[in-house]
ZAMARGU-4260 file (C-alpha; in steps of 0.2 Angstrom, whole numbers, plus 5000, padded with zeros to 4 digits):
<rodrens>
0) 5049/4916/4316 | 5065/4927/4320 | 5057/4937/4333 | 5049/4921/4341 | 5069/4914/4338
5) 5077/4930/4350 | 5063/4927/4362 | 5067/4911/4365 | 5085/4913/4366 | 5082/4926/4376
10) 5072/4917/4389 | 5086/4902/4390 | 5098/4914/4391 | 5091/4923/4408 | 5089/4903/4414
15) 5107/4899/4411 | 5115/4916/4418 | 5101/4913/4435 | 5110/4894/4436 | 5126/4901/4433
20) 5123/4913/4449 | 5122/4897/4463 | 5131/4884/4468 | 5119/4870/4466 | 5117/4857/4453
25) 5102/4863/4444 | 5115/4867/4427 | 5113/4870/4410 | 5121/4856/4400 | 5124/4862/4381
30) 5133/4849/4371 | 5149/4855/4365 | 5149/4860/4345 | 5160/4843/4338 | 5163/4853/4321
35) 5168/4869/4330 | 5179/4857/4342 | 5185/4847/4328 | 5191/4861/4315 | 5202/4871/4330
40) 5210/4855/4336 | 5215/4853/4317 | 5222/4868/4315 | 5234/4864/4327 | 5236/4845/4326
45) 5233/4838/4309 | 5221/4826/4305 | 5219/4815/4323 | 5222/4796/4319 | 5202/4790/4319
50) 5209/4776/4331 | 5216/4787/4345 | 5211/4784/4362 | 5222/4797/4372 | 5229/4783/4382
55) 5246/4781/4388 | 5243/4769/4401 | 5242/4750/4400 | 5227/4742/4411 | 5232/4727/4415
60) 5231/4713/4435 | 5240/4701/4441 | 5239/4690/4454 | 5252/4689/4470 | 5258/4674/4480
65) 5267/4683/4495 | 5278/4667/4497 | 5296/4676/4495 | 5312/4670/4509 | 5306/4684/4521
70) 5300/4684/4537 | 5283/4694/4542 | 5279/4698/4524 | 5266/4712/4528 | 5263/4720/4511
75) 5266/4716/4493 | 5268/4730/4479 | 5266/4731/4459 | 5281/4744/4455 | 5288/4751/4438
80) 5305/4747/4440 | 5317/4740/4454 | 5315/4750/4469 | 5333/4746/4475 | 5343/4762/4476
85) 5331/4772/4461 | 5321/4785/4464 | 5313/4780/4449 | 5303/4768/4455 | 5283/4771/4457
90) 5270/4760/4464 | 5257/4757/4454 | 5246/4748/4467 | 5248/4738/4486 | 5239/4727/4499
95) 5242/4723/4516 | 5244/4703/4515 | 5252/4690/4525 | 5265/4675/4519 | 5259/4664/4510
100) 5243/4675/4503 | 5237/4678/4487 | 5230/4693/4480 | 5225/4700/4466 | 5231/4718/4461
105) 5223/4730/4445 | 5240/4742/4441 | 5240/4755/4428 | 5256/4755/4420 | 5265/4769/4409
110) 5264/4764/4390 | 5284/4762/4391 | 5286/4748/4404 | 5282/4731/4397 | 5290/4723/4411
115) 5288/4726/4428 | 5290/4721/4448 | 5281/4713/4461 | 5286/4715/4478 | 5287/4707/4495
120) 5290/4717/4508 | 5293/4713/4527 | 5289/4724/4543 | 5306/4728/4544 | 5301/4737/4526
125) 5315/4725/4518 | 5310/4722/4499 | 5313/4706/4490 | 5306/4709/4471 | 5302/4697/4456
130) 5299/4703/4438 | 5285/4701/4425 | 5280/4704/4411 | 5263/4714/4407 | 5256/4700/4398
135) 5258/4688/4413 | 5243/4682/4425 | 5248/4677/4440 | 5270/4679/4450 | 5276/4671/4464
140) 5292/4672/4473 | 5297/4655/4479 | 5309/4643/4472 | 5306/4629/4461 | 5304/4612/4473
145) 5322/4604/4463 | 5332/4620/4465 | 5327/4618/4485 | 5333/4599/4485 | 5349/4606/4478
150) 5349/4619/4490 | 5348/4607/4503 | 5360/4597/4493 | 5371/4608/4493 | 5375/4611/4511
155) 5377/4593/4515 | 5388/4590/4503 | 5397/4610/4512 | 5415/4614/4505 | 5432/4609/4499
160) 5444/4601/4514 | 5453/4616/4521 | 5469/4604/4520 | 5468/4604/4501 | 5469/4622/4499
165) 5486/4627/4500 | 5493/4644/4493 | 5507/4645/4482 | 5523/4657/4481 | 5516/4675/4479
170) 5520/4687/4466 | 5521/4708/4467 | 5506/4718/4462 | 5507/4732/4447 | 5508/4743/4459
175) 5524/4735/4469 | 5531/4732/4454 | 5530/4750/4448 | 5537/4757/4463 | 5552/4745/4465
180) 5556/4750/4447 | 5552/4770/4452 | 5564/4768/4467 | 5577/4760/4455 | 5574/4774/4441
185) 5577/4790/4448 | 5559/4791/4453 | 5549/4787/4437 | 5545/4773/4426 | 5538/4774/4411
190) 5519/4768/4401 | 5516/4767/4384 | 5498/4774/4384 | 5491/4763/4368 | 5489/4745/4375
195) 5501/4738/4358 | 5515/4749/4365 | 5512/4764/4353 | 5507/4781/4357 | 5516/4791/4369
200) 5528/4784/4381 | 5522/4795/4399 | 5531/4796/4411 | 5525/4793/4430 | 5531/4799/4449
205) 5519/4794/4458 | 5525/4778/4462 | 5539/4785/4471 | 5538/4780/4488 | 5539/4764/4500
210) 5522/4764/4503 | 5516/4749/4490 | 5532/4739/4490 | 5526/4727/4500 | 5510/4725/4491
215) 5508/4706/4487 | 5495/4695/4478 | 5491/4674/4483 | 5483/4662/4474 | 5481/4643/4480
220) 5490/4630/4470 | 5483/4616/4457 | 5474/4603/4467 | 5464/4587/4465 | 5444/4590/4467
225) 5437/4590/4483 | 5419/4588/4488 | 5414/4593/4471 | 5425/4609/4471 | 5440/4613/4458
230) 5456/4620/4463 | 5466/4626/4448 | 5474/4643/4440 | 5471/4650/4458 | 5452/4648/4459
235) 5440/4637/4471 | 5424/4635/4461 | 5411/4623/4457 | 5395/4620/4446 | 5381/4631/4454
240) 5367/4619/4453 | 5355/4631/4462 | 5354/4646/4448 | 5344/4658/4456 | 5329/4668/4444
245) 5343/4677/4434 | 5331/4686/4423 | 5325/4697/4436 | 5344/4699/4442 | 5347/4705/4427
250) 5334/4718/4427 | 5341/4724/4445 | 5357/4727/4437 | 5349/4734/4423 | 5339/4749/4432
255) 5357/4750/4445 | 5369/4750/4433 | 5361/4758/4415 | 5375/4755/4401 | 5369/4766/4388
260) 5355/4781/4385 | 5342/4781/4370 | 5354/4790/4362 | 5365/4774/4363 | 5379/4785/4374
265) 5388/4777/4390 | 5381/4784/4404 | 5389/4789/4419 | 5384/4779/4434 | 5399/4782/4446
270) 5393/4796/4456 | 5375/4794/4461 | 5377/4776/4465 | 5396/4772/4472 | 5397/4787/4484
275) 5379/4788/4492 | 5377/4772/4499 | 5379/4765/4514 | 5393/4754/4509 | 5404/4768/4506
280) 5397/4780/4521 | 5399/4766/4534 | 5412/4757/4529 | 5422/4765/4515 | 5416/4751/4502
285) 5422/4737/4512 | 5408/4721/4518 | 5406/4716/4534 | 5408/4696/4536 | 5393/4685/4544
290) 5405/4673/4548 | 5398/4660/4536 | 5408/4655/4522 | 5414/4669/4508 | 5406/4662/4488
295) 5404/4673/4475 | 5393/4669/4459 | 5400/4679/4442 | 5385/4685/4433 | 5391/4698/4418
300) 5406/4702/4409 | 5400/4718/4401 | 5419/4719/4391 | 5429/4714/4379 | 5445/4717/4392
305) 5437/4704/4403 | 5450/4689/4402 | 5465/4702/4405 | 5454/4704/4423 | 5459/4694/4439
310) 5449/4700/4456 | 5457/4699/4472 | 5449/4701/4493 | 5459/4705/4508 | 5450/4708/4525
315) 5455/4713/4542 | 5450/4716/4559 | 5436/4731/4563 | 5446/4741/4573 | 5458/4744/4562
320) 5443/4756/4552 | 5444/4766/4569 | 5453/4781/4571 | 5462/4781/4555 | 5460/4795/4541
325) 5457/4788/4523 | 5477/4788/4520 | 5480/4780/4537 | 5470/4767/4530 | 5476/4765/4512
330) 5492/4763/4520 | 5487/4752/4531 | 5478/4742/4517 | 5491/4743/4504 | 5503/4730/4514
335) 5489/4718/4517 | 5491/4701/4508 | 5477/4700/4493 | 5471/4682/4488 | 5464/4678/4470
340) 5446/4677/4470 | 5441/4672/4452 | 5451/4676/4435 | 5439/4688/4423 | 5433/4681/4405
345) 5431/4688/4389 | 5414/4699/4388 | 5399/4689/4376 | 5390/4704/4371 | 5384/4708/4390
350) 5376/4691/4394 | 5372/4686/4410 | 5377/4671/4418 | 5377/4662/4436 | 5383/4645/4433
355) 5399/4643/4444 | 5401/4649/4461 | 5419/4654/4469 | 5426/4652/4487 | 5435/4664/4495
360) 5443/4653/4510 | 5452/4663/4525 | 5469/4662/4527 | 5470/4669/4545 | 5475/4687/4551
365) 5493/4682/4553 | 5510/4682/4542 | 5507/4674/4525 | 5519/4660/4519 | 5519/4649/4505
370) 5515/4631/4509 | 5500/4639/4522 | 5483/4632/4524 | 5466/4636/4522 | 5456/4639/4539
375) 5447/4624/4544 | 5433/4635/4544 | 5435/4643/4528 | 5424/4657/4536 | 5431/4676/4537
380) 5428/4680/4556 | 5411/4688/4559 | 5415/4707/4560 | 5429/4708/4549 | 5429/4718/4535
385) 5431/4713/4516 | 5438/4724/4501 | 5442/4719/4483 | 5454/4723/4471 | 5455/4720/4455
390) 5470/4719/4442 | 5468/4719/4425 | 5484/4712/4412 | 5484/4713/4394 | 5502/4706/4401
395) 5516/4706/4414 | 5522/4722/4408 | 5523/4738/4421 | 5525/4746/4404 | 5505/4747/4397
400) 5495/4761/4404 | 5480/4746/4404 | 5491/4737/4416 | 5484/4741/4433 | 5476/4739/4452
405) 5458/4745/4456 | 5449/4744/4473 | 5434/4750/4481 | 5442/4761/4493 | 5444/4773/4481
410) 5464/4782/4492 | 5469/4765/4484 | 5467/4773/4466 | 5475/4788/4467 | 5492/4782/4458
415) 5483/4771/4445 | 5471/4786/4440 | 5486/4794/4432 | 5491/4782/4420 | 5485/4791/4403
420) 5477/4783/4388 | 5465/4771/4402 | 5461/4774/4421 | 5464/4795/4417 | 5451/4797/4404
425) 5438/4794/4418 | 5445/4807/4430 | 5435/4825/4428 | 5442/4836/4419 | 5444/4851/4433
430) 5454/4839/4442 | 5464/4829/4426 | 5468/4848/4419 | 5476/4853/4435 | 5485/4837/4436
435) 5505/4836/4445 | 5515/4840/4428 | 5521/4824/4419 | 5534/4820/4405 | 5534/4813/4389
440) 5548/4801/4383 | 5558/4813/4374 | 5559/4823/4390 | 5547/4837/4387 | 5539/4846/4400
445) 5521/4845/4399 | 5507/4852/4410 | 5492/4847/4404 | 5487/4830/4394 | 5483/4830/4378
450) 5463/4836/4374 | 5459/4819/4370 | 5461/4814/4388 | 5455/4817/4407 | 5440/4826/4401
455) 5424/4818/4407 | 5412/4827/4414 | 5404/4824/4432 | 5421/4812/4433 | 5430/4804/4444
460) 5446/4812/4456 | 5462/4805/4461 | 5455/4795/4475 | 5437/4790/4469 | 5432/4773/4471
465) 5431/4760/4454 | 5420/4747/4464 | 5403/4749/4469 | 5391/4738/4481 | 5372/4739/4480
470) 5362/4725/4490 | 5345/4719/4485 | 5335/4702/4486 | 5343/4697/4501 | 5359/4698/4491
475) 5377/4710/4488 | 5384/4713/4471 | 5401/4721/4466 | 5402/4733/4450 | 5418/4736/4441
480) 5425/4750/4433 | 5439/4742/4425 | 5446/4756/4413 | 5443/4773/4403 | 5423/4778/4408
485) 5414/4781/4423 | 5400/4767/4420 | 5404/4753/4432 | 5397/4740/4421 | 5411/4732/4416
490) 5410/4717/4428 | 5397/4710/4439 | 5397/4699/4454 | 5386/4694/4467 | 5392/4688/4484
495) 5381/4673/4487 | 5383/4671/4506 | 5398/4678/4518 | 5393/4696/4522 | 5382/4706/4532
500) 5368/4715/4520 | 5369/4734/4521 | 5352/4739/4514 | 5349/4757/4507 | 5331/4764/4511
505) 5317/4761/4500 | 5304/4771/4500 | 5296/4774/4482 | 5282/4787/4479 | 5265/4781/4473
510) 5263/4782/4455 | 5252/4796/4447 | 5241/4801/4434 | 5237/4817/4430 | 5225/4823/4421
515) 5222/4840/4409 | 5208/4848/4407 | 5201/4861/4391 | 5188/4873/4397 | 5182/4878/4379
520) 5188/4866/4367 | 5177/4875/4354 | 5193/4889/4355 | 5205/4880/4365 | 5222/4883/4363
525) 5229/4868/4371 | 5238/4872/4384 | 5231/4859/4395 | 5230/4868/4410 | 5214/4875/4412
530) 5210/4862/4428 | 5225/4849/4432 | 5219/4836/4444 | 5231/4822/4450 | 5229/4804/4456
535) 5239/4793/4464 | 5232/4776/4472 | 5235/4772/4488 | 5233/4755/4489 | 5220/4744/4481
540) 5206/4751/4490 | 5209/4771/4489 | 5214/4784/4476 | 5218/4802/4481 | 5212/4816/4469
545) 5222/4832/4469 | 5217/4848/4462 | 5235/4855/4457 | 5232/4870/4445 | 5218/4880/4435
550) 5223/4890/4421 | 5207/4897/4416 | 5198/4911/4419 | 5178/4905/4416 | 5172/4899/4432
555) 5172/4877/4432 | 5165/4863/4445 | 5175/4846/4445 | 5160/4834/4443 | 5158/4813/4443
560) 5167/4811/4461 | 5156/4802/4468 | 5154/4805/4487 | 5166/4821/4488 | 5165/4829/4502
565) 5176/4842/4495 | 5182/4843/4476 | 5164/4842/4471 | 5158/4856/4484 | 5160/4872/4476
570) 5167/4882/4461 | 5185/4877/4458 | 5195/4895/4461 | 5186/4898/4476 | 5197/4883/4484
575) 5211/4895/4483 | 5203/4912/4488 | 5202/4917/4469 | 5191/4928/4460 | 5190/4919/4444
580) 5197/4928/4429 | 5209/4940/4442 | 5226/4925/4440 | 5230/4909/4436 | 5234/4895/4449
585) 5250/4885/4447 | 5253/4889/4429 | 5265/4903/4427 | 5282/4899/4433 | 5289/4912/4446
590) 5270/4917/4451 | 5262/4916/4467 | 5262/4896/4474 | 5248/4889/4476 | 5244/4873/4489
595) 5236/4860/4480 | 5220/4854/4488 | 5217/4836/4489 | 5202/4822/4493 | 5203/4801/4495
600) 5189/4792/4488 | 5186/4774/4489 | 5189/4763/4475 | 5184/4748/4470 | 5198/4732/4471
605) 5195/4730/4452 | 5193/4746/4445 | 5210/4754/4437 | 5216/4773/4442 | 5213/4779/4424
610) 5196/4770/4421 | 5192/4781/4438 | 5200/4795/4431 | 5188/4793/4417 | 5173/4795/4427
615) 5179/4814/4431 | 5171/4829/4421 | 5172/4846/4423 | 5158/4858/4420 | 5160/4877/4415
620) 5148/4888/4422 | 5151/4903/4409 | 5148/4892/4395 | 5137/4880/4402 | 5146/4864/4393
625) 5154/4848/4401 | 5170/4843/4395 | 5172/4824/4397 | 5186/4810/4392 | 5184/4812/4371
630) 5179/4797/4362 | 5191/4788/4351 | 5199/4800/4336 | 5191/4816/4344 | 5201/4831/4350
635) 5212/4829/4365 | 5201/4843/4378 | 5206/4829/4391 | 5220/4819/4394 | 5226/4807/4405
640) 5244/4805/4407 | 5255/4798/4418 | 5274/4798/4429 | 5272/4815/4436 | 5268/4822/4420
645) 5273/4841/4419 | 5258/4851/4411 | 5263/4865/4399 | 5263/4884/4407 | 5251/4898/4401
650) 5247/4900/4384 | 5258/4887/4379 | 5253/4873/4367 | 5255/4853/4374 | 5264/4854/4355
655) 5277/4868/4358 | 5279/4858/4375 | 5281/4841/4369 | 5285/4842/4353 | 5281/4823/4348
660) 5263/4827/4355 | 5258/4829/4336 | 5265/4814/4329 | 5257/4803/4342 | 5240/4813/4338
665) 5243/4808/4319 | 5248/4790/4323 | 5243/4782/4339 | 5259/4768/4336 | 5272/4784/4333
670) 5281/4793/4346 | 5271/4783/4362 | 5281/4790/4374 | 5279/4809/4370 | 5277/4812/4387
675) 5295/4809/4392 | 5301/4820/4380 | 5297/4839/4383 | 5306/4855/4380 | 5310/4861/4400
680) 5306/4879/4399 | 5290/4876/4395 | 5285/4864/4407 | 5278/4871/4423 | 5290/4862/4438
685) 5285/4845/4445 | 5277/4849/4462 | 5277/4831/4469 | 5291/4822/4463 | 5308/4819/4473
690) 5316/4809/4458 | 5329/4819/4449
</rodrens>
């Protein structure tokens, strides 16, 4: 029996090498050992929860009513998060539509998103975006038939009579105040930097100079109501009965304007999103008017400070932008007249609301008086450019480091950043520690503040703008930062209607799936790289298939693409001109690139990107064994992940790389998001991806 045994095994031994030896489909299919497979994967992982399916996706389809306010809707989208300035954003699936059709799209959403966006968007490639959640059927974009009777309502009913708005006496700014009392004082005054008059008492210079004497704030006086419009404590405002879908502004915001990491941290927003955008490169964080009446709709008060907050807008001609440097134009600026806008509240725990809206009435490019009139219009001439201010006042007293003036054309700030134990703490500390020396009250000389302060990293300088702008469904919001930080979350407004829309571009990257391959997983050591094949779908009837990496030395076939005209051909190596066994593609950092080799297959309408991915096996030619997708609570050979997931290089486990790996393999429920979490030298680098 043994020597009939060897003969046997012999025999299948000389069939398996001849197979081995073409490239044809006549091969030897041995089944992979489970026991072998299942004892190695223990050694490393644990016991395997029996329930784990390897799945970090959720399948899930929805249907879309292309009905949003646009014109020429030509495509609508399913995306992770709000493609409105974020890189971050991925399409997880599109059609080409027209208005008014519906469609049904199949997405394949990253376990960590529950909620997600639907898009609209235009020839013109303008997005307009509506939230839902994963557990939802069907979203659609149009309003609700009462809130377009109010609409309608609404603009019969128009404004206040110009004739009953009527400004008041003006009084100074902070910043006019501190330089009268500079110019009186020797060249200084002085702040206490703890807002209950404690703490130091600073001394500051920097006010000393004409340049903001001038600087002056107006506010219409108390009036009776007119055409459902209140005038009091310098506000115009009314009852917004046309509440727009604020859960999905709020989610906007949200993905703008993060407030705080996982680690519960405030995160510093001010850079990537204040001075990137077009706003600030065309127009130096000012709006262009439309000519249409100026309203703005408060929707968050993410502070306690807010009721010591009163916003201010002052506009003027476009040519007044040209030819002037960014101190010709502060100066310019600082002696225009500045008209309250809305008073601030107190913050309710960062809720969002949208229940009055505010008019901002021209007052004419001309001297201002008390006693003068509203514009019959009301409307800012088209073209003319708008900028806010605001100032915030724990009380009337230049003598409160809190007490201050903030715009969004950031030369305006330069004296306010230095008032220490507020505005300071936001400036960078290689510009704060190389501050103009400044003096304590007992008349000490000091250079430097002390460490407490002015040492953020990635601040703010001098002159860096504390109001951002960001546009999206068809509207322009205002973010504040209105004291210590560099978040920009403080205050939130939207302007309703009044200004030209400056969109950014949006262009978001298809989202991808990758998935990871063991050769032997008899002996594997997990790195998951032996074969890396990507997949991003391109719209709901095509999915591309890369083959991005092989880190394996036995020579494998990529099998169950059906109709490949190329993936499928031939022995994976040989598509990059390697002798298998001679080097590794793509999975040893500083090693030889190699150009990932892709193929487009046709999908089915109804078919998910991971269910595809599913389908895809890979076949080892040495060991003549298929490795598939496990079953559920088997050992993790292959894996589909997604968001660009970055594979683990040579000879590095998927648990030295993500660390959480094991847990989640324990406990399907525990650490879902493992993927999001891995240690960067030991990640191979993101080949694709244009994110930061």
């Amino acid at each position: 029996m043994k020597k009939l045994h060897l003969v046997l095994m012999t025999a299948a031994s000389l069939l398996f090498v001849n197979c081995m030896n073409h490239d044809d489909d006549m091969n030897v299919n041995i089944p992979l050992d489970k026991n072998a497979v299942s004892e190695n994967a223990k050694e490393l992982f644990g016991e395997i929860d029996p329930s784990q399916d390897w799945s970090s996706i959720t399948q899930g389809s929805i249907i879309v009513t292309a009905d949003a306010d646009l014109k020429d809707i030509e495509k609508v989208q399913i995306l992770t998060e709000s493609p409105f300035s974020n890189s971050n954003a991925f399409v997880l699936n599109e059609a080409n539509v027209s208005k008014g059709q519906k469609v049904k799209l199949v997405y394949d959403a990253p376990n960590v998103y529950d909620t997600l966006f639907a898009a609209c968007i235009s020839k013109d490639k303008t997005y307009y975006v509506k939230v839902f959640s994963v557990n939802d059927s069907e979203v659609s974009f149009t309003e609700p038939a009462n809130a377009r009777m109010n609409r309608a309502s609404e603009a019969t009913n128009g404004f206040p009579a110009a004739s009953a708005i009527v400004l008041g006496q003006p009084k100074k700014s902070f910043n006019a105040l501190r330089a009268e009392a500079s110019k009186e004082n020797n060249g200084y005054f002085t702040a206490y930097e703890k807002d209950n008059y404690s703490g130091d008492n600073w001394k500051y210079t920097e006010w000393n100079n004409d340049s903001w004497l001038n600087d002056y704030l107006w506010a219409p006086v108390d009036a009776a109501t007119s055409n459902g419009w209140t005038i009091k404590d310098g506000n115009i405002y009314r009852n917004n009965t046309n509440p727009e879908d604020l859960t999905t502004i709020q989610w906007l915001v949200r993905y703008y304007l993060p407030k705080k990491d996982t680690n519960n941290n405030k995160l510093n927003n001010w850079k990537s999103i204040i001075e990137g955008t077009n706003y600030f490169k065309e127009y130096k964080n000012h709006f262009v008017s439309d000519g249409n009446p100026l309203t703005i709709v408060p929707l968050q008060m993410n502070t306690t400070e807010g009721h010591y907050n009163a916003i201010y807008y002052y506009y003027f001609k476009p040519e007044e932008l040209v030819g002037k440097t960014d101190e010709q134009l502060a100066e310019f600026i600082k002696k225009l007249p500045k008209f309250k806008a809305i008073n601030g509240y107190k913050g309710d725990n960062g809720a969002y609301h949208n229940d009055k809206e505010y008019l901002l009435p021209y007052y004419g490019d001309g001297a201002i008086e008390g006693g003068n009139k509203a514009i019959e219009s009301l409307s800012i001439p088209k073209g003319h450019l708008i900028g806010f201010m605001n100032q915030k006042a724990k009380d009337e007293s230049i003598n409160l480091a809190i007490n201050g003036c903030t715009y969004g054309f950031g030369p305006l700030n330069k004296e306010n950043n230095h008032l220490i134990g507020h505005y300071f703490s936001a400036i960078d500390k290689t510009v704060s520690q190389q501050a103009t020396k400044v003096w304590t009250n007992n008349g000490q000389e000091q250079t430097s503040t002390s460490a407490y302060y002015g040492l953020a990293t990635d601040g703010m300088t001098w002159e860096s703008p504390r109001i951002g702008i960001f546009s999206a469904n068809k509207k322009t919001f205002l973010c504040f930062e209105d004291g210590s930080d560099c978040n920009f979350s403080d205050m939130i407004l939207e302007i309703n209607s009044g200004v030209e829309i400056n969109y950014d571009p949006i262009e978001p990257q298809a989202a991808s799936y990758v998935m990871c391959f063991e050769d032997e997983p008899e002996t594997a050591d997990y790195d998951m790289n032996d074969v890396v094949l990507r997949g991003i779908r391109l719209n709901d009837e095509q999915i591309e298939i890369t083959l991005i990496a092989c880190g394996a030395n036995d020579e494998l076939d990529i099998k169950g693409l059906q109709n490949t005209q190329r993936l499928g051909k031939k022995e994976v190596h040989k598509f990059f001109g390697v002798t298998p066994g001679e080097a590794f593609i793509n999975t040893v950092k500083g090693e030889k690139y190699f150009t990932p080799v892709s193929e487009v297959f046709n999908i089915d309408k109804n078919i998910s990107v991971e269910d595809f991915l599913k389908t895809v096996s890979v076949y080892n030619r040495t060991t003549g064994k298929t490795i598939t997708m496990p079953k559920d609570g088997e050992a993790p050979y292959a894996i589909i992940v997604p968001l660009n997931f970055r594979y683990p290089v040579e000879r590095c486990s998927i648990i030295s790389a993500y660390p959480d790996f094991q847990k989640w393999a324990q406990n399907r429920n525990e650490a879902t998001d493992w993927y999001l979490n891995g240690v960067e030298n030991r990640l191979y680098p993101d080949m694709f991806s244009t994110a930061e």
